[in-house]
C-alpha positions as CSV (number, residue, x, y, z in Angstrom):
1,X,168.2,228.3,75.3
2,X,167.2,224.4,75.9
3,X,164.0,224.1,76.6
4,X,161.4,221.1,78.1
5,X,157.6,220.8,77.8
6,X,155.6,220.3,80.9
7,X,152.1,219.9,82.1
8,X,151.1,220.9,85.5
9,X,148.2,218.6,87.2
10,X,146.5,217.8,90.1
11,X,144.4,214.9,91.8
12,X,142.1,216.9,94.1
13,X,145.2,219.6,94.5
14,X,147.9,217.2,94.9
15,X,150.1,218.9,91.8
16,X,152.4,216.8,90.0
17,X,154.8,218.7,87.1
18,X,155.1,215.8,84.8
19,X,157.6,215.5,82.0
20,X,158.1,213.3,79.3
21,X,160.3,211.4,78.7
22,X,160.0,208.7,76.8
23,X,161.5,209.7,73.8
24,X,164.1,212.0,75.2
25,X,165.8,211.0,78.5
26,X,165.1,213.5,81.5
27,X,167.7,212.7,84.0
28,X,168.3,215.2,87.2
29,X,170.2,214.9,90.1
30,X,168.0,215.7,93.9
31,X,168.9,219.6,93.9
32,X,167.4,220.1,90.7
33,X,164.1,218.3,91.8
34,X,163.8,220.9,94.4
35,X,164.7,223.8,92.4
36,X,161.9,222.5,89.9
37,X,159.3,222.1,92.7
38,X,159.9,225.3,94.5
39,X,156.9,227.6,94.5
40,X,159.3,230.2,94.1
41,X,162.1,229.4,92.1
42,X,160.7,226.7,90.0
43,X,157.5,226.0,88.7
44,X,155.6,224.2,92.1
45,X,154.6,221.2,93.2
46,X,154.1,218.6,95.6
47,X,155.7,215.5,93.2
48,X,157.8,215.4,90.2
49,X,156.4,213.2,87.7
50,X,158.6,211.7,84.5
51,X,157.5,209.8,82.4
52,X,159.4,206.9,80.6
53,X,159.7,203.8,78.3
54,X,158.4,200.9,80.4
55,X,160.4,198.2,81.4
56,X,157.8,195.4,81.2
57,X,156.4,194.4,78.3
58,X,152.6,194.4,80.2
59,X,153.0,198.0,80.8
60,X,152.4,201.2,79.2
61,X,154.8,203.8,80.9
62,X,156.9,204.2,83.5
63,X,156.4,206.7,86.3
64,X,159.1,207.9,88.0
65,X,157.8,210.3,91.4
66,X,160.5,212.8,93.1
67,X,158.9,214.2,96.2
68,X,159.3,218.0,96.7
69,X,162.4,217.3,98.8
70,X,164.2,216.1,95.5
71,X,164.0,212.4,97.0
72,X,162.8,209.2,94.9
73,X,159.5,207.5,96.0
74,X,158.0,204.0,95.0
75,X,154.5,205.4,94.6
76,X,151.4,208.4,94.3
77,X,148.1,207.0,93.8
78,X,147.0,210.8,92.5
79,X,150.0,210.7,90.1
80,X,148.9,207.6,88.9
81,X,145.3,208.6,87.9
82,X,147.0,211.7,86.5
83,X,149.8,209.5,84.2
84,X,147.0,207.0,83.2
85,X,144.8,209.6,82.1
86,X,147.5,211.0,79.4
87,X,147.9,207.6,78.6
88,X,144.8,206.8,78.0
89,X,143.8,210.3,76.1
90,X,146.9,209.6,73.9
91,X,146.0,206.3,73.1
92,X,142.2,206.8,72.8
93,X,141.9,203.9,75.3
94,X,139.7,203.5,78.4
95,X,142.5,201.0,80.4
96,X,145.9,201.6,80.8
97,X,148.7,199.6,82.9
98,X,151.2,201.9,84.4
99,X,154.6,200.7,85.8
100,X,155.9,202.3,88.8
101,X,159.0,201.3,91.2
102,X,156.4,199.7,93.4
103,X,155.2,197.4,90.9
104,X,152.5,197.3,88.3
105,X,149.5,199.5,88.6
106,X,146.0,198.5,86.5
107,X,144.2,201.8,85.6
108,X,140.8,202.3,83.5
109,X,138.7,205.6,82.8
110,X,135.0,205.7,84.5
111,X,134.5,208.9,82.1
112,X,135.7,213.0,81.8
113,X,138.3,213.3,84.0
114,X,137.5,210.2,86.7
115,X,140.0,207.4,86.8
116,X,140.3,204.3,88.8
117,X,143.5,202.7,89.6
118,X,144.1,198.9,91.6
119,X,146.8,200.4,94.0
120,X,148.2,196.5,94.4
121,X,147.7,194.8,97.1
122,X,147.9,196.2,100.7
123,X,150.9,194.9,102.5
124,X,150.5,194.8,106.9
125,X,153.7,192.8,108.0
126,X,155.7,194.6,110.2
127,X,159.3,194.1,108.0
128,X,156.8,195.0,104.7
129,X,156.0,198.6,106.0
130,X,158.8,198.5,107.1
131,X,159.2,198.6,110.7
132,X,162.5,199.1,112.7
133,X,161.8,196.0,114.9
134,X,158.7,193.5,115.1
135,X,155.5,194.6,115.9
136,X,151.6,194.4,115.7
137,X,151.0,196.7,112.9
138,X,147.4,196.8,114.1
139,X,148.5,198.5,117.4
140,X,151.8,200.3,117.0
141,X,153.6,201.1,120.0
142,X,154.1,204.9,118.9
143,X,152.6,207.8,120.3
144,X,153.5,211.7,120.3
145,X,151.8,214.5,122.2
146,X,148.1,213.0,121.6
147,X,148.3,210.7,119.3
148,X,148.7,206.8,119.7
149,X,148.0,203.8,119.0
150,X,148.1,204.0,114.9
151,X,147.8,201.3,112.4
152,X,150.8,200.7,109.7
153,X,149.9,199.9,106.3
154,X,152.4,199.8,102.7
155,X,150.5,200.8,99.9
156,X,153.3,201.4,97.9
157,X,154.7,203.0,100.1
158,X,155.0,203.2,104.2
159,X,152.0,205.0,106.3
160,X,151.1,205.0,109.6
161,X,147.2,206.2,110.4
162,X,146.2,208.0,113.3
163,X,142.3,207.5,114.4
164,X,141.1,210.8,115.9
165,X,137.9,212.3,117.5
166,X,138.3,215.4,115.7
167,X,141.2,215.5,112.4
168,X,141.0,219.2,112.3
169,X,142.0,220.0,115.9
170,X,144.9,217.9,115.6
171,X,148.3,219.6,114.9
172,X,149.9,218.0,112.1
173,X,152.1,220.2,111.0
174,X,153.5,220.5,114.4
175,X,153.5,216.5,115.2
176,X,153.9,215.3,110.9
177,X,158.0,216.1,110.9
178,X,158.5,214.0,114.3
179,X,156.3,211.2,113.7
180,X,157.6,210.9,109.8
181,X,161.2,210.9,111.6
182,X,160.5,208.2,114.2
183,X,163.2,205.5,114.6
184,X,160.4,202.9,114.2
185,X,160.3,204.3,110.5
186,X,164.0,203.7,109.0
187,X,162.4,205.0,105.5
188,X,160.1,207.0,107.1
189,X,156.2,207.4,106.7
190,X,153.7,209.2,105.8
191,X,151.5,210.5,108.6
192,X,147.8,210.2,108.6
193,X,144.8,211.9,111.0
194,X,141.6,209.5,110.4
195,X,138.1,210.3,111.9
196,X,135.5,208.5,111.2
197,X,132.4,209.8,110.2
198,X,130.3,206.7,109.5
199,X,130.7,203.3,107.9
200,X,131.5,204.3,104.6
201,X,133.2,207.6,105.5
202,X,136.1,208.8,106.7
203,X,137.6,212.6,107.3
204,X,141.3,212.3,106.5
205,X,144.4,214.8,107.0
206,X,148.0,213.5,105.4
207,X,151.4,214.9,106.5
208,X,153.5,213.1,103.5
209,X,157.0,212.4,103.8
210,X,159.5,214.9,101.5
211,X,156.1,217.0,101.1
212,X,154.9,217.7,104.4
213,X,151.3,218.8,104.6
214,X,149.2,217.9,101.4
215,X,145.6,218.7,100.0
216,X,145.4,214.8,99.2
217,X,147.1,212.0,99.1
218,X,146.1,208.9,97.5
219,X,148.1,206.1,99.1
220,X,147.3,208.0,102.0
221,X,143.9,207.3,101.4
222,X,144.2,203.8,100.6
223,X,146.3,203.3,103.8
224,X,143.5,205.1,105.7
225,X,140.3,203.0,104.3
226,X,142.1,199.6,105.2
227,X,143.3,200.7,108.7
228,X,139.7,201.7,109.5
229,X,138.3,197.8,108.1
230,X,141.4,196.3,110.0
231,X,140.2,198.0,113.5
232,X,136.3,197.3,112.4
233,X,135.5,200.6,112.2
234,X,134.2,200.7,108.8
235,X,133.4,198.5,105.7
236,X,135.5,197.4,102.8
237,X,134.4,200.5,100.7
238,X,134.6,203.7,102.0
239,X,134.7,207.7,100.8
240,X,137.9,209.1,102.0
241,X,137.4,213.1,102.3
242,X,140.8,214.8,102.2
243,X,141.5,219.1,102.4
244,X,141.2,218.5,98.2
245,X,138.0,216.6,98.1
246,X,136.5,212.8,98.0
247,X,137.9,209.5,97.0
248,X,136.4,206.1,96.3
249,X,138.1,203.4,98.1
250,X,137.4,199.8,98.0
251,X,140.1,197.3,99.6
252,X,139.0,194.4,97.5
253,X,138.4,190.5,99.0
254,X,142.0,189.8,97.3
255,X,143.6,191.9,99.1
256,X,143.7,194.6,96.1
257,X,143.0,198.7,96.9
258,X,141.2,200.2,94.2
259,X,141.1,204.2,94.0
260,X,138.6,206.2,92.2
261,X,138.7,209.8,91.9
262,X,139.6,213.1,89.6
263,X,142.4,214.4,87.7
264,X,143.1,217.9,86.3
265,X,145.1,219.5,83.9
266,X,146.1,223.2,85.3
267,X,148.3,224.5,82.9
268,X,151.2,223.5,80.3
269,X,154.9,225.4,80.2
270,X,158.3,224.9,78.9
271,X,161.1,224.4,81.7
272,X,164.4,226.6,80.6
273,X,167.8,227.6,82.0
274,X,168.9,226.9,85.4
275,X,166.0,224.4,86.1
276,X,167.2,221.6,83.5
277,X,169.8,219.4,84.0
């Protein structure tokens, strides 16, 4: 029976399956991206890594992310610190560029099992989230049973943030599938509950679009720490507490996001039989 290697990780609980396939192509249609990341049927997870050859000539690998939905995605800061990581253990490096469809991403270790990644820079223009029609992407003109008023911010990928009194109270799972939907989103968005718990802190809930509710999300994060700088309401670097556990975010002078935090290896398994292509 064909057979496929595997490792299972996680940023903070965020679980990637990642394959590689640099050397030997790993091509699958949508279906079998869901059958894969089905708890039940497959093995599990919230993202799909695969690995392959890079394209550019300044970059190590390229990452290729298939949210649990099956669907294609530019970007996944967690994966990223995850990817780097192999990288970098492969290679016996400490820096490691990795290429994803949203661009180039700059990656270094900071020590056992803590990895930093420049996330690019953060992109606010209303047709660069993007946005259905013009608007302030400071103050968007969307609000659903409580919640208004959010900030729109591209790292990567599209997120709108939420600033709350209280994260926990608010019903995500509930209000996450309509906001993610919204006709202001024609890619969608990922969904983001912010409360601010002081300067440097923030309390952070993520509804992620093709996931749905997630124990962290990276860009998430990112999108989170320079919404709350854009509205004043904290400073440049901040700790991002998700359901998983802490980042370290800094939204750089230049306009770069720089992401600190963990990655994990779970388990490693061989994929067989129905669940290859």
């Amino acid at each position: 029976m064909q057979e496929r290697a595997f490792i299972k990780m996680h940023g903070l609980g965020n679980d990637f399956v990642v394959i590689d396939a640099r050397r030997e192509p790993f091509d699958l249609d949508d279906a079998q991206a869901r059958t894969i990341a089905d708890r039940r049927l497959g093995v599990g997870c919230d993202q799909l890594i695969v690995m392959e050859p890079p394209a550019s000539g300044a970059a190590d690998v390229f990452m290729r992310i298939r949210n649990a939905d099956g669907g294609e995605v530019e970007a996944c800061g967690n994966a990223t610190r995850c990817v780097a990581a192999l990288v970098m253990a492969e290679r016996s490096t400490e820096t490691c560029t990795v290429e994803t469809a949203a661009g180039l991403l700059a990656a270094r270790s900071l020590g056992p099992a803590q990895v930093a990644v420049d996330m690019g820079e953060a992109r606010l223009g209303w047709g660069e989230i993007p946005l259905a029609r013009e608007m302030d992407t400071l103050h968007l003109e969307l609000s659903e049973d409580g919640l208004s008023d959010p900030v729109a911010v591209n790292i990567g990928n599209p997120h709108a943030v939420f600033f709350v009194d209280d994260a926990e109270a608010v019903d995500l799972a509930g209000l996450g599938p309509r906001l993610e939907h919204d006709s202001l989103f024609p890619e969608s968005a990922n969904i983001g509950v912010a409360q601010v718990s002081g300067a440097d802190r923030l309390r952070l809930r993520v509804w992620e679009r093709g996931v749905g509710l997630t124990r962290a999300c990276g860009t998430g994060a990112c999108a989170a720490a320079v919404a709350a700088h854009r509205r004043g309401l904290t400073g440049r670097q901040v700790e991002v507490t998700l359901d998983g556990g802490p980042l370290a975010l800094e939204w750089r002078e230049n306009g770069h996001v720089v992401m600190t935090g963990p990655v994990a290896i779970s388990f490693r398994g061989v994929l067989n039989g129905g669940l290859l292509p």
